[in-house]
N, CA, C and O of each residue as an XYZ file, in Angstrom:
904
protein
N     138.284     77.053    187.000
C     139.196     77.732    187.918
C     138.395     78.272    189.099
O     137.293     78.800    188.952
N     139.008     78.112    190.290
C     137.993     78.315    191.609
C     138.646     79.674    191.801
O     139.716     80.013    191.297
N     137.848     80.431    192.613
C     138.152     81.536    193.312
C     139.158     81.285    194.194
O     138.897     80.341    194.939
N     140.162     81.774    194.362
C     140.895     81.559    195.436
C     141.715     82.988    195.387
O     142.126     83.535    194.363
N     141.912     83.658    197.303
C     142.924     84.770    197.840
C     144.119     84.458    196.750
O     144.122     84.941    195.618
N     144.929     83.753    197.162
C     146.350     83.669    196.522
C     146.263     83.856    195.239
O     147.302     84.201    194.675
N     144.948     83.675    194.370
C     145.270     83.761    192.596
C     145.168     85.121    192.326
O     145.456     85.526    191.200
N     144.661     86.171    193.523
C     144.803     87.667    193.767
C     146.184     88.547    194.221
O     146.699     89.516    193.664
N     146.575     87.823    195.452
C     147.691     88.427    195.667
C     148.801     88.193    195.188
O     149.685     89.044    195.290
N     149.051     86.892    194.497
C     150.251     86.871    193.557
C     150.014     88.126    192.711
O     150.769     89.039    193.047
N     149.393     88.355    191.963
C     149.256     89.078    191.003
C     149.605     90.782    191.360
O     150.271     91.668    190.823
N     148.878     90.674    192.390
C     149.063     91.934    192.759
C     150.165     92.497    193.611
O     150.362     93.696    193.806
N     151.194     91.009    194.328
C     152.187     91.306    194.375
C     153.221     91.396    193.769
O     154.135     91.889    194.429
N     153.527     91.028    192.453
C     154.093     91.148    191.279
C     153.896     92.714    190.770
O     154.698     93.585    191.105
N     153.015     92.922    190.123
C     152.119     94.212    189.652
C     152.968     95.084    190.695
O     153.941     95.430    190.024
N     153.067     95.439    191.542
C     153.395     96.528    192.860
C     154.877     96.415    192.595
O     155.461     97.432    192.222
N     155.685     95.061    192.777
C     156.899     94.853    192.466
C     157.557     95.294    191.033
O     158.766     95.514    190.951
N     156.797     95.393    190.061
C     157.034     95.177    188.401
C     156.978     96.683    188.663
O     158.049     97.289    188.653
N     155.624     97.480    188.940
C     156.109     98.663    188.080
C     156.628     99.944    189.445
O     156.814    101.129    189.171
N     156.782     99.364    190.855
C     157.853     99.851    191.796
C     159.001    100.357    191.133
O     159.345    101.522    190.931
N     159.648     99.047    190.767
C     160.357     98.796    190.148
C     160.912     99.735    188.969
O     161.792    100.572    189.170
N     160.277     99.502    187.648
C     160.224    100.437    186.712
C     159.897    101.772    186.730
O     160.180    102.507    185.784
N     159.166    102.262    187.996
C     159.470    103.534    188.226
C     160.513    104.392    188.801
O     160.629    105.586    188.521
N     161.539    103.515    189.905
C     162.413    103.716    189.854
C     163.575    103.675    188.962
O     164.234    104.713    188.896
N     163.873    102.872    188.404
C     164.873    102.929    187.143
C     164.048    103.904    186.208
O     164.681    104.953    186.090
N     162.990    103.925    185.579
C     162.583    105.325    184.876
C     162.657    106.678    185.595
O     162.740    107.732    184.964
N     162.627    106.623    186.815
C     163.021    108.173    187.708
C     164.425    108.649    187.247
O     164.733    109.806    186.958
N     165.340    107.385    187.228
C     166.444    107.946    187.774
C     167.117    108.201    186.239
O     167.732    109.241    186.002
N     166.916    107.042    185.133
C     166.736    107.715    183.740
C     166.481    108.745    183.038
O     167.245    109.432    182.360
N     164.984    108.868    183.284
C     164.105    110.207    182.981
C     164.803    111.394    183.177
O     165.541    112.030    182.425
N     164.262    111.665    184.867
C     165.446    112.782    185.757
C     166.222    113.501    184.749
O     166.136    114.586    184.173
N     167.343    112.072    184.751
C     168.747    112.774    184.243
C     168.601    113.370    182.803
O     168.916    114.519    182.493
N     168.125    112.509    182.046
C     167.428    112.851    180.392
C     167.325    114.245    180.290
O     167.993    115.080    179.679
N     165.793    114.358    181.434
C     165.212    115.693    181.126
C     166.417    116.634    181.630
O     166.839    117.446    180.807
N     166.957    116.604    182.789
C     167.745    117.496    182.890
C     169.077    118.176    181.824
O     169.469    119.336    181.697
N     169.457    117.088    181.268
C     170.970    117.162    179.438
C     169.690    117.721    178.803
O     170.132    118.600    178.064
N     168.593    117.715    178.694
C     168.024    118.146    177.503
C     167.223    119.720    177.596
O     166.907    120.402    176.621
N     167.021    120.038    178.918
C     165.795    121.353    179.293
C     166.725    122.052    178.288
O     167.779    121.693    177.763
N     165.993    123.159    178.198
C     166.654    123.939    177.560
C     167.098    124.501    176.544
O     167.146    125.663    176.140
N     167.623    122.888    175.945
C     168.354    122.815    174.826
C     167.060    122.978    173.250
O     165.863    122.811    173.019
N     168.140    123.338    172.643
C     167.291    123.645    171.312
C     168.111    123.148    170.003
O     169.332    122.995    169.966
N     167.459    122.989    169.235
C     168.526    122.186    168.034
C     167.443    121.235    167.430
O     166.300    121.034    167.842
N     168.207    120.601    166.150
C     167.621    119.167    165.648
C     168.413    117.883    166.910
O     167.662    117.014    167.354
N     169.333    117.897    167.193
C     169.711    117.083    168.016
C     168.666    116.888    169.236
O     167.932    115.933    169.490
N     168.871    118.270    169.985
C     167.765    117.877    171.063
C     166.587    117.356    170.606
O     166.465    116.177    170.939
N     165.820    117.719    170.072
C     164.223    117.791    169.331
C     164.689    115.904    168.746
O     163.617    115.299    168.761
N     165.485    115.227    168.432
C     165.496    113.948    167.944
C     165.202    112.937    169.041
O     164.430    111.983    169.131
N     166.242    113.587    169.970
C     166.331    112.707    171.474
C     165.138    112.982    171.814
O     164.372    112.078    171.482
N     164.565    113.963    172.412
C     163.127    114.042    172.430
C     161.988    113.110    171.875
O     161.158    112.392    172.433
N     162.175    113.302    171.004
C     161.311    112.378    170.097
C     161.297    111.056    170.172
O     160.245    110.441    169.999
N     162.454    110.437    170.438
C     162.803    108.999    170.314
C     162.417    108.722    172.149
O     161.837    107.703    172.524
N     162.808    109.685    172.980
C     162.449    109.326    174.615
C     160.764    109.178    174.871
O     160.396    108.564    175.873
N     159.628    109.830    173.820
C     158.639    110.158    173.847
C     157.834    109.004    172.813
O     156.643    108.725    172.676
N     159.000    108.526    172.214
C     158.256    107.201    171.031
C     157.321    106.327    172.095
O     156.127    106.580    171.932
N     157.591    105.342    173.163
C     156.689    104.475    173.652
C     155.362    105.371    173.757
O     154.398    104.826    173.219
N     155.107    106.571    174.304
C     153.874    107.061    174.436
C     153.329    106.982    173.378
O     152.483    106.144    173.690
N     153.077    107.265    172.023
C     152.679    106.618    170.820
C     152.508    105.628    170.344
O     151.446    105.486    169.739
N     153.640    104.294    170.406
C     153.650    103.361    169.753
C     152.868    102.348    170.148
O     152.638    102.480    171.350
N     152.370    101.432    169.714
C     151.583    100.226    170.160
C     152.510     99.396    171.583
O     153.718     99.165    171.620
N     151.785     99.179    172.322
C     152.571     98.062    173.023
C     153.281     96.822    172.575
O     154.378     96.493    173.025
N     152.686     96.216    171.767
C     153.218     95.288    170.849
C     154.243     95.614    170.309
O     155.176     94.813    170.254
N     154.328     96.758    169.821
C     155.651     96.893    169.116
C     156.461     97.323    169.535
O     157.522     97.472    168.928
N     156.226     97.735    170.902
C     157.423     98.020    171.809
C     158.209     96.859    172.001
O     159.377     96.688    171.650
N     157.040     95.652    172.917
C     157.335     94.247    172.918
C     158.521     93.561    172.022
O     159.564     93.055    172.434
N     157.976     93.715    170.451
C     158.569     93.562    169.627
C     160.166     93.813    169.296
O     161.008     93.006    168.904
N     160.292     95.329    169.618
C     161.657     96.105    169.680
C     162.588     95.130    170.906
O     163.520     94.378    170.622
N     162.065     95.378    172.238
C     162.603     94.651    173.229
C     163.057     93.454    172.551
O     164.217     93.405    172.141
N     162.139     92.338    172.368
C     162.217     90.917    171.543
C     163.931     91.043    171.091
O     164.854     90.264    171.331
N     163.918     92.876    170.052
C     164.915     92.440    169.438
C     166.118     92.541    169.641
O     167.130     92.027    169.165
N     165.767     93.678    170.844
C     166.987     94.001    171.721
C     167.328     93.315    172.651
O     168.528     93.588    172.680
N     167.143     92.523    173.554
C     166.877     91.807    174.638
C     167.074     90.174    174.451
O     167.968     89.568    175.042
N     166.064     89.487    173.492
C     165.771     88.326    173.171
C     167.289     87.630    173.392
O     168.348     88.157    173.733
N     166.918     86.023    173.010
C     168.061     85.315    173.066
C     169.133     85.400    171.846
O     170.325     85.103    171.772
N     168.158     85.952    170.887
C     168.615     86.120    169.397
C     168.855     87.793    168.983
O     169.375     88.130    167.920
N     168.457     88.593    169.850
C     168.939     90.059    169.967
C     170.188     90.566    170.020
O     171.258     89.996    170.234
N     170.002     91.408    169.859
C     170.965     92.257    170.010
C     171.811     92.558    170.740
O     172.958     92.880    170.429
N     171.220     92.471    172.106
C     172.126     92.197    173.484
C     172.163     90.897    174.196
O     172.907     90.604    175.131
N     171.268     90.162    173.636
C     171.087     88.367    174.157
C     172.012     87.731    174.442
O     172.104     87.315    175.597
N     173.092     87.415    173.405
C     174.346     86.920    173.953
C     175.192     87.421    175.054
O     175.881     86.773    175.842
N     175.021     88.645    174.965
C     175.795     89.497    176.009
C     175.422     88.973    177.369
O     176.203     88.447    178.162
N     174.194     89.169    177.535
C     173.138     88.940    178.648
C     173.631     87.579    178.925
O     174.379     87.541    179.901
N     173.390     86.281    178.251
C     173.210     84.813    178.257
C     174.353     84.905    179.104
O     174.257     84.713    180.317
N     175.760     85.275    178.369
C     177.183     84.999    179.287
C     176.912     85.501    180.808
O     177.268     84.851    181.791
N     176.509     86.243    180.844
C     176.653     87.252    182.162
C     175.023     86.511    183.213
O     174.670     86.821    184.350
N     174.487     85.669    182.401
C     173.620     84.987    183.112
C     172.636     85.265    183.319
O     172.056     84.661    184.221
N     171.760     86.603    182.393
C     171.105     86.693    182.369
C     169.618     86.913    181.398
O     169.688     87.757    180.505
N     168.145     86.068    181.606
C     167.554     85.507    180.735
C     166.224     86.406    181.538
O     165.539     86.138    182.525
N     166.250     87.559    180.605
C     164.784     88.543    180.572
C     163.180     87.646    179.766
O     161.970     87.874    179.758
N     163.822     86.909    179.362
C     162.204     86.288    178.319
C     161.930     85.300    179.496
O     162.589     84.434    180.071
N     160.446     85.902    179.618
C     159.530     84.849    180.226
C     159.856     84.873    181.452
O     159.548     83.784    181.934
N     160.392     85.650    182.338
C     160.987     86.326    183.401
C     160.012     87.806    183.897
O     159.486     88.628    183.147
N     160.013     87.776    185.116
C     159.681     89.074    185.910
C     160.407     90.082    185.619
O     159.863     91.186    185.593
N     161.670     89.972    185.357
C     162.872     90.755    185.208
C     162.428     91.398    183.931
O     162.613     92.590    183.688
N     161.875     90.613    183.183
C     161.365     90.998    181.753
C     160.441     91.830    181.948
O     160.511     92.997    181.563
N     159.598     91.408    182.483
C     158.714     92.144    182.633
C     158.605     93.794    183.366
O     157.676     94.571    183.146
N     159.794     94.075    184.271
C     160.278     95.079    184.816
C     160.588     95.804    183.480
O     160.166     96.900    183.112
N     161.606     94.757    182.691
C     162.452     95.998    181.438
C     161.067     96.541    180.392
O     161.082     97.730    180.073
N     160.111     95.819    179.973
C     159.142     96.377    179.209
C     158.091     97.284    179.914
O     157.173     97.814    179.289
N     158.298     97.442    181.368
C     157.164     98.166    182.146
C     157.961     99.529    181.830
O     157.479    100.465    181.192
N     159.291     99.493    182.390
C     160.354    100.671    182.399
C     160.381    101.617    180.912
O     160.271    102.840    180.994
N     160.513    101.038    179.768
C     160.297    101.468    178.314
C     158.941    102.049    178.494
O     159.012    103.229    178.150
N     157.615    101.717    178.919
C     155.901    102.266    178.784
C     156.328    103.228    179.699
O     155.973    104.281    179.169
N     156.729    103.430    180.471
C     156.763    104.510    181.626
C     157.872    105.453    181.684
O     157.957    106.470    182.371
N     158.554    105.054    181.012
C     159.568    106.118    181.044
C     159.436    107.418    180.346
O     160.370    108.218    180.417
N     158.137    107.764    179.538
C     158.121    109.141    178.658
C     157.672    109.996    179.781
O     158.255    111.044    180.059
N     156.583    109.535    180.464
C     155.692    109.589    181.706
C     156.529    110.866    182.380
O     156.238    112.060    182.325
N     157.893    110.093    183.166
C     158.481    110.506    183.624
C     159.173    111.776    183.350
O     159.273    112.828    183.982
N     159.810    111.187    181.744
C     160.895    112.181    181.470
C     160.024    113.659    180.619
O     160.459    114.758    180.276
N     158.923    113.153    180.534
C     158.225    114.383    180.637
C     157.690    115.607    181.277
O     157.621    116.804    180.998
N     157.369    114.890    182.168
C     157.202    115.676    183.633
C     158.532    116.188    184.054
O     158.623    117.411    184.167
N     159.573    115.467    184.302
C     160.617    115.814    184.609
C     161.472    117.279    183.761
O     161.984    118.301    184.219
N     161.384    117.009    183.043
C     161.358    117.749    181.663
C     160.828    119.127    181.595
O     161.562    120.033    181.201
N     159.502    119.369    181.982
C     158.649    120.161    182.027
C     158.929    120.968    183.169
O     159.324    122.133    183.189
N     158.619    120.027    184.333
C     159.243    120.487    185.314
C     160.164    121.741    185.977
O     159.924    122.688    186.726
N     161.477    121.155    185.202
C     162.869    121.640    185.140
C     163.368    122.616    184.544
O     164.451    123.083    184.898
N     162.650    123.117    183.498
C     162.542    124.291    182.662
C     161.719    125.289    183.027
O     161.577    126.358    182.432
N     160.943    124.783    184.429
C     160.243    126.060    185.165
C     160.731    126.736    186.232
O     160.254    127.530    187.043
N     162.062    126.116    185.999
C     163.277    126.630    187.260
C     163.810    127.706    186.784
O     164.112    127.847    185.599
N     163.996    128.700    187.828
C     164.210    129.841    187.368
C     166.222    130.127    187.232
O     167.012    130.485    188.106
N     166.441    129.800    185.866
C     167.759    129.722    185.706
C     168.886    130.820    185.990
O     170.096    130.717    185.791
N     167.951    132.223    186.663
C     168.997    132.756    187.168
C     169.848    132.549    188.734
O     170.921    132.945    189.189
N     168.410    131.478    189.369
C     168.802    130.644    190.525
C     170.396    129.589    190.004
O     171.491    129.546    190.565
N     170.070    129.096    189.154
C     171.109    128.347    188.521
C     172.463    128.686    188.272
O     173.496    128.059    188.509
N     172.243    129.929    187.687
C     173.289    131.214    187.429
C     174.061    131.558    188.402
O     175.279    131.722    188.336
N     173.212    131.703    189.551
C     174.094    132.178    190.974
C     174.793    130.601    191.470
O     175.922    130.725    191.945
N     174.363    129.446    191.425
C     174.824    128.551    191.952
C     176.244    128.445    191.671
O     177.242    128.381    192.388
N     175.988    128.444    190.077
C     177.595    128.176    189.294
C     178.433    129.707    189.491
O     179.650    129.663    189.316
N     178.028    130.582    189.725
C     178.799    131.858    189.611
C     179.592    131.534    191.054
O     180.679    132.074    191.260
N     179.085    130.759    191.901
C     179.658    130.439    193.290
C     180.429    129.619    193.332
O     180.575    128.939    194.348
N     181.296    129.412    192.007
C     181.495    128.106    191.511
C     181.109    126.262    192.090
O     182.013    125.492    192.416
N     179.799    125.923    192.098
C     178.850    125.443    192.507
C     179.336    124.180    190.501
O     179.382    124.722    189.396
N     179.505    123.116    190.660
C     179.830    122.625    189.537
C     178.235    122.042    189.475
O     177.340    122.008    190.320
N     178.343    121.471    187.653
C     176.783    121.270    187.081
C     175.816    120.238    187.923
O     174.647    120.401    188.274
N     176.955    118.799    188.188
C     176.224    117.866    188.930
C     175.499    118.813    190.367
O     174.358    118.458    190.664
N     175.987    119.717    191.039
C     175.673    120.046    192.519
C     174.851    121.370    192.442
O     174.411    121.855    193.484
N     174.576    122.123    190.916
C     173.592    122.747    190.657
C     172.275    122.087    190.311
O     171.246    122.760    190.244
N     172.291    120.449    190.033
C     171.371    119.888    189.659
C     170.737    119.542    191.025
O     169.555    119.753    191.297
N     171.745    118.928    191.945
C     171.532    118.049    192.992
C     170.543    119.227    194.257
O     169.516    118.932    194.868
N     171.394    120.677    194.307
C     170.836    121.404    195.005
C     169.913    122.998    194.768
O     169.424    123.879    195.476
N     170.049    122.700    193.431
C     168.832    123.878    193.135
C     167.463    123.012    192.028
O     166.237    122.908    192.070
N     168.118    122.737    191.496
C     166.869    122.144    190.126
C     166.463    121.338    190.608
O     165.260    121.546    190.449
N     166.578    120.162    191.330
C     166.088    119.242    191.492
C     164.876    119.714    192.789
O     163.686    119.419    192.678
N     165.396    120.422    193.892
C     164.259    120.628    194.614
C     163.268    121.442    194.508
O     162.202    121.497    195.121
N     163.836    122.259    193.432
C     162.633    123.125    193.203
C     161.694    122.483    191.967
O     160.652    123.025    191.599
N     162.144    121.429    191.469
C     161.020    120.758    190.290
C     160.376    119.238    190.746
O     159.754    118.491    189.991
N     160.752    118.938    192.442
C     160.473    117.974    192.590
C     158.907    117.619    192.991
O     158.676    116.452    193.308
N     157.706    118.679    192.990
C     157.071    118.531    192.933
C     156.466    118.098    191.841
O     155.605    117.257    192.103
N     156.611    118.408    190.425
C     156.282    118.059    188.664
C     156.786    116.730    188.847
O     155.992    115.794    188.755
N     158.368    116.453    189.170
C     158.891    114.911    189.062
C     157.798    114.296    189.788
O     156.948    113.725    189.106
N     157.636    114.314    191.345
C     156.575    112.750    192.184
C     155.464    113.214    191.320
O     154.619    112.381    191.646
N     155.066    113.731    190.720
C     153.323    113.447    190.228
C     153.962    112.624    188.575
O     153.429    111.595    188.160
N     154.910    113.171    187.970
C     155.363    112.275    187.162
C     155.308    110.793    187.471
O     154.646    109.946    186.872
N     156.022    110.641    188.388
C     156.469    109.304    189.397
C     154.635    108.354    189.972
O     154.401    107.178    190.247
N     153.961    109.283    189.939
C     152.704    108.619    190.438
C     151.917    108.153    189.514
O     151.335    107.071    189.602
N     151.842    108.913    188.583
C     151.388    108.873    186.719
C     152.265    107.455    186.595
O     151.683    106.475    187.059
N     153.501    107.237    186.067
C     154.028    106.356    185.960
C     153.803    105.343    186.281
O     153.576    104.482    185.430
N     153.765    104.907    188.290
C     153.820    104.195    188.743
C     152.636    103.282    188.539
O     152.820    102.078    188.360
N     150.951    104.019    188.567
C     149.564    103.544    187.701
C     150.330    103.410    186.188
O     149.497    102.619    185.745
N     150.977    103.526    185.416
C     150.586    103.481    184.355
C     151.273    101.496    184.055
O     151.087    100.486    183.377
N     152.106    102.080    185.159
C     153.067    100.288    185.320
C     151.899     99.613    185.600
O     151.608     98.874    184.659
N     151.214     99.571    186.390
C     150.143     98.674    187.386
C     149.333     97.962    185.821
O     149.109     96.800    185.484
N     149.147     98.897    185.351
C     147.945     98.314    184.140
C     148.845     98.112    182.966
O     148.182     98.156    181.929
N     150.396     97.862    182.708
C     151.140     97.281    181.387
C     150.562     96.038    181.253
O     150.431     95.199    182.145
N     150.128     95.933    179.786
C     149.915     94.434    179.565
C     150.535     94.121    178.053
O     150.992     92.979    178.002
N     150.624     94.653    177.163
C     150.753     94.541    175.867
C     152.288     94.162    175.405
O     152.756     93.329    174.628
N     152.963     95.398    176.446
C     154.480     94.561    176.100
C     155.299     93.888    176.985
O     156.512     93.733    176.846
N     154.474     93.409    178.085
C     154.869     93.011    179.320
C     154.351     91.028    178.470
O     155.014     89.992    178.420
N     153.113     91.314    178.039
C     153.100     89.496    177.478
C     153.985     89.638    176.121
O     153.810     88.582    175.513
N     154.636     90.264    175.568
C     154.951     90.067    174.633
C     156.740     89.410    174.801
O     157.359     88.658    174.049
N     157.130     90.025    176.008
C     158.769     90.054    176.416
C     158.779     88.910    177.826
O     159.782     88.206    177.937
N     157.667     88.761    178.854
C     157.201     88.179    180.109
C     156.366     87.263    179.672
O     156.532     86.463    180.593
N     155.472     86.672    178.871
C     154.366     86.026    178.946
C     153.648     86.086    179.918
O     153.775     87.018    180.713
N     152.764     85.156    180.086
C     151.452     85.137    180.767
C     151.546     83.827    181.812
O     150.553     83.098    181.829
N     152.970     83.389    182.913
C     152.888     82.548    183.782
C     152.328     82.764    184.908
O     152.597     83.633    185.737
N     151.562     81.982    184.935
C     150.723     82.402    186.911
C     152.049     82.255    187.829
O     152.901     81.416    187.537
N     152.164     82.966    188.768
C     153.082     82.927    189.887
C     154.129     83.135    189.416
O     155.152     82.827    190.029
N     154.165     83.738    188.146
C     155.512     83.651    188.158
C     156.266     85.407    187.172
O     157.199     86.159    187.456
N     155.100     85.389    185.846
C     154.806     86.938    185.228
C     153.724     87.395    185.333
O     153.659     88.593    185.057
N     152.797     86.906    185.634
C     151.445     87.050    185.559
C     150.967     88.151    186.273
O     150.528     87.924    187.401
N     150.960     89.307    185.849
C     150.585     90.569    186.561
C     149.152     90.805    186.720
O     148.356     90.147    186.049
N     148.727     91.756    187.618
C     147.382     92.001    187.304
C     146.335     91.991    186.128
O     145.217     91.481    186.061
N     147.003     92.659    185.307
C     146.357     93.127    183.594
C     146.222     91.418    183.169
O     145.179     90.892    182.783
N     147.197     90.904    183.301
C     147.510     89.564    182.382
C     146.341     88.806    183.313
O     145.431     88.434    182.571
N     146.161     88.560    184.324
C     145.484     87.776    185.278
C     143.973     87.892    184.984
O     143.178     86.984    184.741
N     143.734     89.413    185.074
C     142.741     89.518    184.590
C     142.299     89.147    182.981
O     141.210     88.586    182.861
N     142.931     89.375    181.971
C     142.944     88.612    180.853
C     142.594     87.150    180.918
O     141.520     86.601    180.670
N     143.772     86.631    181.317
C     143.420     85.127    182.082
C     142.177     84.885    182.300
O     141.507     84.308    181.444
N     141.590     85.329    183.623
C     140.202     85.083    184.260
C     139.574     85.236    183.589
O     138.766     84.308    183.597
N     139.296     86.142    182.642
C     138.016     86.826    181.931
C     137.985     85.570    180.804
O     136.894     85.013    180.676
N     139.468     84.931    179.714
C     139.090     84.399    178.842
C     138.654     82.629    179.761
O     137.971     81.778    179.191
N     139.181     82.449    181.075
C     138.493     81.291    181.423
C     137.547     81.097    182.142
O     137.281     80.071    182.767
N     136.697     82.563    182.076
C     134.956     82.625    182.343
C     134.909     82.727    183.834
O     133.766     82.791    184.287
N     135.836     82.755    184.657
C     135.567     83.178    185.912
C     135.839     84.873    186.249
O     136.780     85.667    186.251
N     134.310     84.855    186.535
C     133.800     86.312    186.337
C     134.027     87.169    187.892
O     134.046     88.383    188.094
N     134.189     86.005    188.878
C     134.416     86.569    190.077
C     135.848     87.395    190.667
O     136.076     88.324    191.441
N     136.833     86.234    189.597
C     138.007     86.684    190.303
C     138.627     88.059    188.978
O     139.274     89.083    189.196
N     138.210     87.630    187.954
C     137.738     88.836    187.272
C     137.847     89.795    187.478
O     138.753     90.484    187.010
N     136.807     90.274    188.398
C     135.736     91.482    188.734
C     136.866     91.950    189.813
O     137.138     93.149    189.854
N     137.494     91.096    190.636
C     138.148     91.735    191.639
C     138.974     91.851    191.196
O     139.082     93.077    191.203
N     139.850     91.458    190.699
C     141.301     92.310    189.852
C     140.705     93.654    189.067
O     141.049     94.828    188.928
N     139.984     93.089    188.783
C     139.493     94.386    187.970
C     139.522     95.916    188.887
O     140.099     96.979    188.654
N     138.431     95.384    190.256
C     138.327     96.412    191.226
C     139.824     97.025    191.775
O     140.414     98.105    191.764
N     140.010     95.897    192.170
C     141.745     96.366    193.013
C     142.562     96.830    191.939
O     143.698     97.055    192.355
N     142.410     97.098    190.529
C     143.176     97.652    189.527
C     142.786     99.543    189.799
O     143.355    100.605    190.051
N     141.356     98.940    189.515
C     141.078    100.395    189.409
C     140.861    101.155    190.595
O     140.199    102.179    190.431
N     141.260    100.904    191.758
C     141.399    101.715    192.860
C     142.574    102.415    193.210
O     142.877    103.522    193.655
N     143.296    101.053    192.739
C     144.894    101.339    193.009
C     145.350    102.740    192.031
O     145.951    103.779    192.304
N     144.909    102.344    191.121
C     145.025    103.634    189.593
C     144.144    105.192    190.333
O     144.569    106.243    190.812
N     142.725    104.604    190.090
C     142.452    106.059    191.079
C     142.943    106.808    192.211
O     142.820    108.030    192.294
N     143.420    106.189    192.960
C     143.982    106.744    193.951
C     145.662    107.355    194.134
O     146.192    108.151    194.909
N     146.153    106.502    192.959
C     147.172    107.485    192.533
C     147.369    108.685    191.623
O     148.303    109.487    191.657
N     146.073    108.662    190.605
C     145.900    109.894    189.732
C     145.284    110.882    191.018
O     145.720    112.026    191.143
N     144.633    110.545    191.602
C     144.107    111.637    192.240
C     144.883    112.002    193.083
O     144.570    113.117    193.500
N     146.137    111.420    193.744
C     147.048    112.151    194.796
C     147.826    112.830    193.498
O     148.006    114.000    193.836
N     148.392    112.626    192.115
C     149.229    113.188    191.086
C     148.387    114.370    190.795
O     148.981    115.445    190.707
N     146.732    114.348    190.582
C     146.064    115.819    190.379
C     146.355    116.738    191.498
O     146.628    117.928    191.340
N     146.261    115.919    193.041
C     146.337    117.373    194.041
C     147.619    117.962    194.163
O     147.826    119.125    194.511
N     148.665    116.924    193.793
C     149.858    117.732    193.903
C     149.988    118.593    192.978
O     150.770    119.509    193.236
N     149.423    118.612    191.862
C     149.760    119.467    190.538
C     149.188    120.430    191.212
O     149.857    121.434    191.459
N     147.998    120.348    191.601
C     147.291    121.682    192.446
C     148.040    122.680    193.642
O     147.903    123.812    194.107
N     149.067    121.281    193.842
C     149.611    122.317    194.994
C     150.664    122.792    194.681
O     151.141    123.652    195.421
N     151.416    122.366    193.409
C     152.493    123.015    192.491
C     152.069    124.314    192.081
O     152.777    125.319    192.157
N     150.568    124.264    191.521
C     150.666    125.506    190.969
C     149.924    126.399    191.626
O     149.736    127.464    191.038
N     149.249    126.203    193.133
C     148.983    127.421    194.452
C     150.049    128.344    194.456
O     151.104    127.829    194.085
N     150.124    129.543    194.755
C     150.597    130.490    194.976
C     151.243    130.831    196.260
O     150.426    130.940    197.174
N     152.455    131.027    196.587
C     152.843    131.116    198.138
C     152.929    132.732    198.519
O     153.214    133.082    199.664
């Protein structure tokens, strides 16, 4: 396999697209999650919790796996999908839905965390103004926790860039077509070209550094003092 630009920027335009992607649909998921749940106390809440927080634990593979069973042609929702025309295996699209599952605790954690540092007697006055729940969310909670959410959102968005485990398991490993960074680099490395390798490798880990480190300064500037 020769070195070549294009066996880079496919990849890395995919990768940008895939977990873009999945960070938006996990924002807007998450978000809402954490918001039905701040607060709340119970075995109910504490279950949902638990089950929104499972991918951060579980193997990638067996996330993969779950998807497989939910998703697949032989799943759970497969037929559903097939009629309506649509085929997630071995697909980008696929690869979006298994990036979205790794990243979504990310989110709804932060989000989560976030939102419960809102000071609920702000909340109190909204609705006492009769201010209904959606437009207490939309105009008090949300802007005052939206600094915790984008560093969530940046965490996330690196954590998409480097999915590989359940992204080949639901997407495979097609050049130009699923073949994300992580996978590419896999690729290269097992067919001994060390050059193009090395540069996925680099452009992985810049892209990643440079978003943890804008997600650390904002945390810094969340928790400065005004």
């Amino acid at each position: 396999m020769n070195f070549d630009q294009l066996d880079i920027l496919r990849p890395l335009e995919l990768s940008l697209r895939v977990a873009g992607l999945a960070t938006l649909f996990s924002f807007v998921t998450g978000t809402l999650t954490a918001w039905l749940l701040a607060r709340k106390k119970g075995s109910m809440p504490a279950l949902v919790d638990a089950v929104c927080t499972l991918p951060l634990v579980l193997p990638p593979t067996v996330l993969g796996y779950y998807l497989i069973l939910l998703v697949g042609r032989r799943g759970l929702l497969g037929q559903w999908l097939a009629d309506l025309g649509i085929n997630l295996i071995f697909s980008w699209q696929g690869a979006v839905v298994a990036a979205t599952v790794v990243v979504f605790p990310l989110i709804y954690k932060s989000a989560r965390a976030a939102l419960e540092q809102v000071d609920p007697h702000l909340e109190d006055a909204a609705r006492t103004l009769g201010a209904p729940e959606w437009r207490v969310f939309v105009s008090i909670s949300l802007p005052l926790a939206w600094k915790g959410i984008f560093a969530g959102l940046m965490l996330a968005f690196a954590r998409g860039m480097g999915e590989f485990g359940a992204t080949l398991m639901i997407a495979g490993n097609i050049p130009g077509k699923t073949q994300t960074l992580a996978l590419a680099i896999y690729d290269a490395f097992q067919a001994g070209n060390d050059l193009q390798a090395a540069w996925l490798v680099i452009i992985t880990s810049l892209a990643c550094v440079i978003l943890l480190m804008a997600a650390e300064l904002l945390l810094k500037l969340k928790r400065r003092p005004w």
